[in-house]
N, C-alpha and C positions, 0 to 999 in steps of 0.2 A: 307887525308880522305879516308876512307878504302867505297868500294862498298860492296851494301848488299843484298842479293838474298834470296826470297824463295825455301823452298826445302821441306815443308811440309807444309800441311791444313788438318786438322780436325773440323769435328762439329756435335752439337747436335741441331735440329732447325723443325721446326713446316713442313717443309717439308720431312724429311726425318733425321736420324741417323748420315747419314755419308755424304761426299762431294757428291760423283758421283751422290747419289739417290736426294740429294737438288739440284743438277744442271739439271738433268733429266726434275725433275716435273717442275722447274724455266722455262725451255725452254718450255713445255709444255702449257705455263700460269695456270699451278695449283693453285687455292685459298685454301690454309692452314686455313682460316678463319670459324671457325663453331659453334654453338652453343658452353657454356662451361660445359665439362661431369666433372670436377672435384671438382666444387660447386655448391648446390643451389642456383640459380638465382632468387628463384621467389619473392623474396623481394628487388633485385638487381636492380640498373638503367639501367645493364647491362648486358645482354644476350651470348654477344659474342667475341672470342677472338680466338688467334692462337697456341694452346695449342701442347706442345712437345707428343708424343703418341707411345706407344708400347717401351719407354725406360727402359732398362733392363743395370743398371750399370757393372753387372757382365759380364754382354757379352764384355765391354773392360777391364777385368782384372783384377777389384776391388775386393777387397776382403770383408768379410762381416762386416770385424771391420771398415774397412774406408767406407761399403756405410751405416755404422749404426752411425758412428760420423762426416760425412757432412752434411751438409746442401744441400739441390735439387741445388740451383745454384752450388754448390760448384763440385756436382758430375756432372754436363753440363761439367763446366769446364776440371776436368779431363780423365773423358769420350773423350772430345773434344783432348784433349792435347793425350792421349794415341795414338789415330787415327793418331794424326800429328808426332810425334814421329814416330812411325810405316813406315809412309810415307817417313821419310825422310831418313830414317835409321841412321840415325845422332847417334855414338856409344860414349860417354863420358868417357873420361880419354884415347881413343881412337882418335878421330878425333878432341876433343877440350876436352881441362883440365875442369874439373871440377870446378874449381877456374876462368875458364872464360865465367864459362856457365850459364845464367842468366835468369830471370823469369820476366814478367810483362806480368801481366793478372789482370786485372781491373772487375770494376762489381760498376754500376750506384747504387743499391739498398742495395746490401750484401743479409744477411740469412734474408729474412725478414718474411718466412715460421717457420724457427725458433724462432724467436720473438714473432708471433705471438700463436706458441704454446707456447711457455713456458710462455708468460702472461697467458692464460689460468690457467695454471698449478698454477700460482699466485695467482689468484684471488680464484682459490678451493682450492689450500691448505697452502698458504701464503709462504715466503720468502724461508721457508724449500723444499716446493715442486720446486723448480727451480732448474733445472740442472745443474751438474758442470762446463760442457761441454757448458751450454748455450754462455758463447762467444764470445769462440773460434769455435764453428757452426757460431755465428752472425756474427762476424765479417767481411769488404766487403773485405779485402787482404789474408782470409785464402785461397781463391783458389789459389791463387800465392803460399801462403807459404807452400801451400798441395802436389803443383805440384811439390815445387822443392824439396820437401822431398823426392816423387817420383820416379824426375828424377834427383839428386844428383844433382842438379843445385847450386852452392856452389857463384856464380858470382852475382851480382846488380840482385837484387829482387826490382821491381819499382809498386806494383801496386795502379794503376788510378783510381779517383775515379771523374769526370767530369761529370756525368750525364747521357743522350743519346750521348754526346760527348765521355765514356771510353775507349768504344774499338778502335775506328779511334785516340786519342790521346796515348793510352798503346801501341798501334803499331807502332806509330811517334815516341814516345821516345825508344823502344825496338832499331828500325834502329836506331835514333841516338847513344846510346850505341856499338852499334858495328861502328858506321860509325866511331865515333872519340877514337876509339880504345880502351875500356874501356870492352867490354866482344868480344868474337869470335864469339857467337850462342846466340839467345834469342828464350825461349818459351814464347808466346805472345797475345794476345785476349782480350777477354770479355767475361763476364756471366752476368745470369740472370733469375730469378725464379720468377717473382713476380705477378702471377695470384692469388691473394688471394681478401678478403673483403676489406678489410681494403688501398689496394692499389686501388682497385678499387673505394672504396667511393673517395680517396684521389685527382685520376686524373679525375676521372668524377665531383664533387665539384667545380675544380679549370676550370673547362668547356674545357679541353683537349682531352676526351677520344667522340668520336663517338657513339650517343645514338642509333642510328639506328640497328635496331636487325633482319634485314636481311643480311645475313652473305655474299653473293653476292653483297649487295651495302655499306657495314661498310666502308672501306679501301678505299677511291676514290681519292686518291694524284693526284694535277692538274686538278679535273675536279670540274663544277662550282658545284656540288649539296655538295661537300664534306661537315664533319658536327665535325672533330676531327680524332683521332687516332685508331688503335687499337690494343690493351694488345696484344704481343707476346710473348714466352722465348725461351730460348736456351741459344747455347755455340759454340763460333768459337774461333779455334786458329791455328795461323802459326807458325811455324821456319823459322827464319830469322838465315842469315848467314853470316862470312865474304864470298867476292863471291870468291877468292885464296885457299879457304878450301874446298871449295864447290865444285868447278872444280878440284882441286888436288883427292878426294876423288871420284870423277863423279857421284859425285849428281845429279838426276834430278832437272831441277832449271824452278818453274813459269815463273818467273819475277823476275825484278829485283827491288827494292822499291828503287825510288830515287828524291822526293822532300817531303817534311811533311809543312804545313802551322800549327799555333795557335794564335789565337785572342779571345780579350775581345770583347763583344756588350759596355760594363761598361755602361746598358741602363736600366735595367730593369728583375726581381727577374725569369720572364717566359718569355713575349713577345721577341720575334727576333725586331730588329732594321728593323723600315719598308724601310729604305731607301737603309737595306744590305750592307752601306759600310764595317764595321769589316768584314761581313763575307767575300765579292768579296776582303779583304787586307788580310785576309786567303788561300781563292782562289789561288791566283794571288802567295805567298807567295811559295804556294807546288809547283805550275808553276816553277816560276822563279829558284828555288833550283834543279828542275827537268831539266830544260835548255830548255824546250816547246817552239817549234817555230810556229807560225800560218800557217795553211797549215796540222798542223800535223792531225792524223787523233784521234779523242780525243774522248773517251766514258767517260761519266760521272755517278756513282751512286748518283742520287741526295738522299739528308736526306730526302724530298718529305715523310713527313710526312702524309698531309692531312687531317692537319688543317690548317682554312683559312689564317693567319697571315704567316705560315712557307713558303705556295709554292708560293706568292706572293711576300716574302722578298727572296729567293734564288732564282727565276726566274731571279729577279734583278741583285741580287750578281753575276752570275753567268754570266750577262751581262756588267758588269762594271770591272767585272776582265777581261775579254776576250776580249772586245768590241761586238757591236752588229754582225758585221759581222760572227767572228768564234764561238760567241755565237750560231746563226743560223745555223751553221753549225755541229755543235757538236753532236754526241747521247746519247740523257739522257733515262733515268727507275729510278723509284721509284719499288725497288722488294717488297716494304711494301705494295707494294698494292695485294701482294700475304701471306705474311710470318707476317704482321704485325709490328709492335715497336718492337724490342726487348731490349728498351732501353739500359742499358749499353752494353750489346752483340753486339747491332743493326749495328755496327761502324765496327766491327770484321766479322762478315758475310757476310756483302758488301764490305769488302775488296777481302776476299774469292769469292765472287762473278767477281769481278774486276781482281781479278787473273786468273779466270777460261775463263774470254771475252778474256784475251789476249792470251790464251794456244787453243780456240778452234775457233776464231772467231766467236764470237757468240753475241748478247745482248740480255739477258733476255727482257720479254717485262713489261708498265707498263698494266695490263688489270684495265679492268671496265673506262676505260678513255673513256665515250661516249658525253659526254659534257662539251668538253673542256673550264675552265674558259680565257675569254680572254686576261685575264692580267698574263696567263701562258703561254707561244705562241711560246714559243720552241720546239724544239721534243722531245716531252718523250717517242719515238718506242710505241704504244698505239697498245692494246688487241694482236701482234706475236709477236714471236721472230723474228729476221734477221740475216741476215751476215753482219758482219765489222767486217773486219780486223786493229783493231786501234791500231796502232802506243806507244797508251799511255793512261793511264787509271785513274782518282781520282775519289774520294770515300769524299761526303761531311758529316757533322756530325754536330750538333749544340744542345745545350743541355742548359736547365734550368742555369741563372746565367749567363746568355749569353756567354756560351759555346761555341767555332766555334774552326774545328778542318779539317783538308784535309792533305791526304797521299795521295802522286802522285805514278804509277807504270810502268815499262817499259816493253814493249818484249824483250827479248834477245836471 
């Protein structure tokens, strides 16, 4: 089994453009959360969301035939991927053959901005009016297959399509590929674009998304008044590598990614399992693969959505995989309570995030946590950031279809 290291992060994400400026405002407790400027709301149930802003495709490279035939998620993703590239200066056909250089970047929803316009286009001008292109925009694996167009990526193309679970499972399986020797390098993540109507009527319907339209109390993961989620987008992606390439070459290297957990709830089409066992046999899964000893000093991104069912079943989980002791002991954040959902992304940017705790010592904090629910009772670092220096870091993920997904990461 080959070790497998970070050596680049990129992202597109409702706090900033690029890594440095989203860990910046994250440390800060920035709220991403704001009224939404790019639809009319007023017929809406919902007011408020964590919207990507001042993004300009061409500022990473795009050219204007590829940001005129993606789709908005599609160009997060590349946007995201050009950034991490860049970072890691990872050269192909150079430092790793083309034939072992691989893509999984996932995306919970696909072009669904796409869809929705070209139904449009349907219903005015019938079958004829529908793009040729429509697709191959729609479709949720063209960012993967965009990217490796790209970046000659010619190796296992894998991308994940889990729900709010993509990006944390597209990154699990990326290491795995290279762990068991199947690609040398992977570009890896999540996207996600889907502030639209129609998503919106979709998740607020099914009673998920946070009706409350003050943009200071929407997000309140772990605290008792929470009421649902809320709509975020973007794009995070890493390179991962074998770590003998990475060091021969003198990479800078994050982290090292080294346990992945994936389970079923097999419970239920939305609700989490209240009792978290699948999830804590997820848990415990990217543990054990990671070789976690109690004592260690452990930072958790929890999924700490915020809604009522999620931070009550992974408080649990989170207590049955550890036990309650090193549970108590742990540092948890939900950064959604700044950046929002960004569903399929959501996985990938809190890994990003989990990367960056173990490079600066740092933990994002969870803010708005003023009334904490009792049946959440762990530490979630509430309204600053701090210092810890942790040892070892996962990143939880759980997504519709009962989804449960955790990538463990090291310092090295």
């Amino acid at each position: 089994m080959k070790r497998v290291v970070i050596t680049g992060l990129g992202c597109i994400s409702p706090l900033g453009n690029n890594v440095d400026t989203m860990w910046s405002e994250l440390l800060k407790g920035t709220c991403a959360i704001d009224y939404i400027k790019a639809l009319d709301t007023t017929e809406m149930p919902v007011k408020v969301a964590a919207e990507v802003k001042d993004f300009r495709p061409e500022d990473f490279g795009l050219d204007r035939a590829m940001i005129r035939h993606n789709d908005r998620y599609a160009l997060y993703a590349l946007s995201a991927a050009s950034q991490a590239m860049a970072d890691s200066g990872l050269q192909v056909d150079k430092d790793v053959a083309s034939s072992r250089f691989g893509c999984a970047i996932g995306s919970g929803i696909g072009g669904i901005q796409t869809f929705c316009r070209e139904h449009a286009s349907l219903m005015a001008n019938g079958t004829r009016g529908v793009s040729p292109l429509f697709i191959p925009e729609m479709i949720a694996n063209i960012a993967s297959g965009n990217t490796a167009i790209l970046f000659h990526a010619e190796g296992p193309n894998l991308p994940v399509v889990t729900a709010c679970a993509t990006g944390t499972h597209s990154i699990g399986e990326a290491y795995r590929m290279i762990r068991e020797g199947r690609a040398d390098a992977m570009i890896t993540g999540g996207a996600e674009a889907a502030i639209c109507p129609i998503a919106i009527g979709g998740f607020f319907n099914s009673k998920a998304l946070s009706p409350v339209e003050d943009p200071m109390a929407a997000s309140l993961p772990f605290d008792a008044r929470r009421k649902g989620f809320v709509l975020g987008e973007g794009a995070a992606i890493m390179i991962l590598e074998d770590y003998e390439i990475a060091r021969k070459r003198g990479a800078h290297i994050y982290a090292e990614v080294c346990g992945y957990g994936n389970t079923c709830d097999a419970f239920h089409y939305t609700a989490p399992r209240a009792d978290g066992k699948c999830a804590a046999a997820c848990i415990r899964g990217a543990l054990d693969e990671a070789g976690y000893r109690e004592g260690e000093k452990l930072y958790i991104n929890a999924h700490g959505t915020g809604t009522p069912l999620n931070d009550k079943s992974e408080t649990l989980a989170i207590k049955l995989a550890l036990g309650e002791t090193a549970a108590r002991e742990a540092v948890i954040s939900s950064t959604k309570s700044m950046m929002g959902h960004m569903l399929g992304a959501t996985g990938a940017i809190e890994l990003v995030i989990c990367a960056k705790t173990l490079q600066t010592g740092k933990v994002a904090p969870t803010i708005h946590l003023d009334q904490p629910d009792p049946e959440c009772d762990l530490d979630y670092s509430p309204h600053t950031a701090r210092d810890y220096a942790a040892d070892m870091t996962i990143s939880n993920s759980f997504g519709f279809g009962g989804q449960n997904a955790c990538v463990a990461l090291r310092r090295i």
